[in-house]
N, C-alpha and C positions, 0 to 999 in steps of 0.2 A: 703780415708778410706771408706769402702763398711759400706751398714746399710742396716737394714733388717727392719719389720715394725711387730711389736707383740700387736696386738689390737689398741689403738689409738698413742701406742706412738714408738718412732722410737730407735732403738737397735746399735751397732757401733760395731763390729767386737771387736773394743781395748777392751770395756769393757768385752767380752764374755772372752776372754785370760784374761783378768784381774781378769776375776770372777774363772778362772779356777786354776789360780796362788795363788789366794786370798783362795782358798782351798788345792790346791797341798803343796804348801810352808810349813804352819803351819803343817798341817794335818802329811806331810811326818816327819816334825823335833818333834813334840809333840809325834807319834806313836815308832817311834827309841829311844825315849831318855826314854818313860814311856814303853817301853818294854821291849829294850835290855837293858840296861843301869839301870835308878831307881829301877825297883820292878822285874829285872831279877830277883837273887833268888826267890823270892816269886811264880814267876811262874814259875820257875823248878820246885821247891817244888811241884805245883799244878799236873805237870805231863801232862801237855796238851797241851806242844806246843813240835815241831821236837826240836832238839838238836841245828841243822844247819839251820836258818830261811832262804826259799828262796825270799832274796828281793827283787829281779824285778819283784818278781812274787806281791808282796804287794805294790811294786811303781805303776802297771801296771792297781795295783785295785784301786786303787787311783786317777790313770790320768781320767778313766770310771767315778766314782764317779765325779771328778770334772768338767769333760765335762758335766754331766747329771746335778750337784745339779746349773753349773753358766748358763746352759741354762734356766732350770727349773726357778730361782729368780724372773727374770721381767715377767715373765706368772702368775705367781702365787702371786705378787705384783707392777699390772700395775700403778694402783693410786698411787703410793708410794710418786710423786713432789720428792721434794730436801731430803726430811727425808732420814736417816740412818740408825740412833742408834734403832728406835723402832724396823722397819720391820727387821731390822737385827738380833734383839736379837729374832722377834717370828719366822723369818725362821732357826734359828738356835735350837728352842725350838723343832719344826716341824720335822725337819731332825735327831737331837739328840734322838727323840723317834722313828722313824722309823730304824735311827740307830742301838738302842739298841735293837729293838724288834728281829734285825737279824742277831746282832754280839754279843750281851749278853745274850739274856733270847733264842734264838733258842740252840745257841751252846752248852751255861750249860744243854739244854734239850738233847741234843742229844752226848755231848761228856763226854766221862771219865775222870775224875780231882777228886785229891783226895779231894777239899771242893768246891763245888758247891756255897755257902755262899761268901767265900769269892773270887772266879772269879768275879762270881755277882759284888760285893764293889768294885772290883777293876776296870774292867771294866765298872761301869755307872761312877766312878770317871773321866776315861776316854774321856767317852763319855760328860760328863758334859762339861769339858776343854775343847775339842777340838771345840765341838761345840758355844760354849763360843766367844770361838775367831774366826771361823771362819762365823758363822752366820753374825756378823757383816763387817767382810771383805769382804763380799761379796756384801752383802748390799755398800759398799763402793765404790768399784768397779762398780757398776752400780750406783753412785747417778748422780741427773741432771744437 
């Protein structure tokens, strides 16, 4: 197993896939089931999204995100030791607001939907969850 070296401490290839899975997995199954599936009418009603969603084109945004946020983790939480649950739940706090800054409050700014209100609620609800669970899986994926 190849290892890379990220300030003092040492990185393993499994955990980086791990960190990347540890976002892919949830991320993909939490975003199909609270879009297509739960609160689809709700966002027909809205009016803002295609009819026919292109999903490799949302899986492919996903695999980017996840290659970016499981590199990102042990840089940005070198001293972490054996901890999890903490650095996991504030790297997910971390991510969930830069999140929403560019999938909720940019889009409502910029896209036509008949309630603005409620994309908002629905999507930081989103964004809450997802990050919820993957902040921590992440964190998981890299412990020592």
């Amino acid at each position: 197993m190849a290892v890379t070296e990220a300030d003092s401490g040492v990185l393993s290839k499994s955990s980086f896939w791990m960190g990347v899975a540890a976002y892919l997995v949830p991320t993909f199954a939490i975003a199909y089931v609270w879009h297509l599936v739960l609160f689809a009418p709700t966002y027909d009603a809205l009016g803002i999204y295609r009819p026919d969603p292109i999903i490799p084109f949302g899986f492919v945004s996903m695999v980017i995100q996840g290659i970016i946020f499981s590199w990102a983790y042990p840089r940005l939480f070198p001293a972490r030791g054996s901890a999890t649950f903490r650095p996991g739940v504030a790297y997910g706090l971390a991510l969930a607001v830069l999140s929403w800054s560019f999938t909720t409050l940019a889009v409502a700014a910029k896209s036509i939907m008949s309630s603005v209100p409620l994309y908002v609620l629905l999507e930081t609800g989103f964004t809450l969850l997802q990050f919820a669970i993957v902040g921590p899986l992440i964190a998981l994926a890299y412990r020592n």
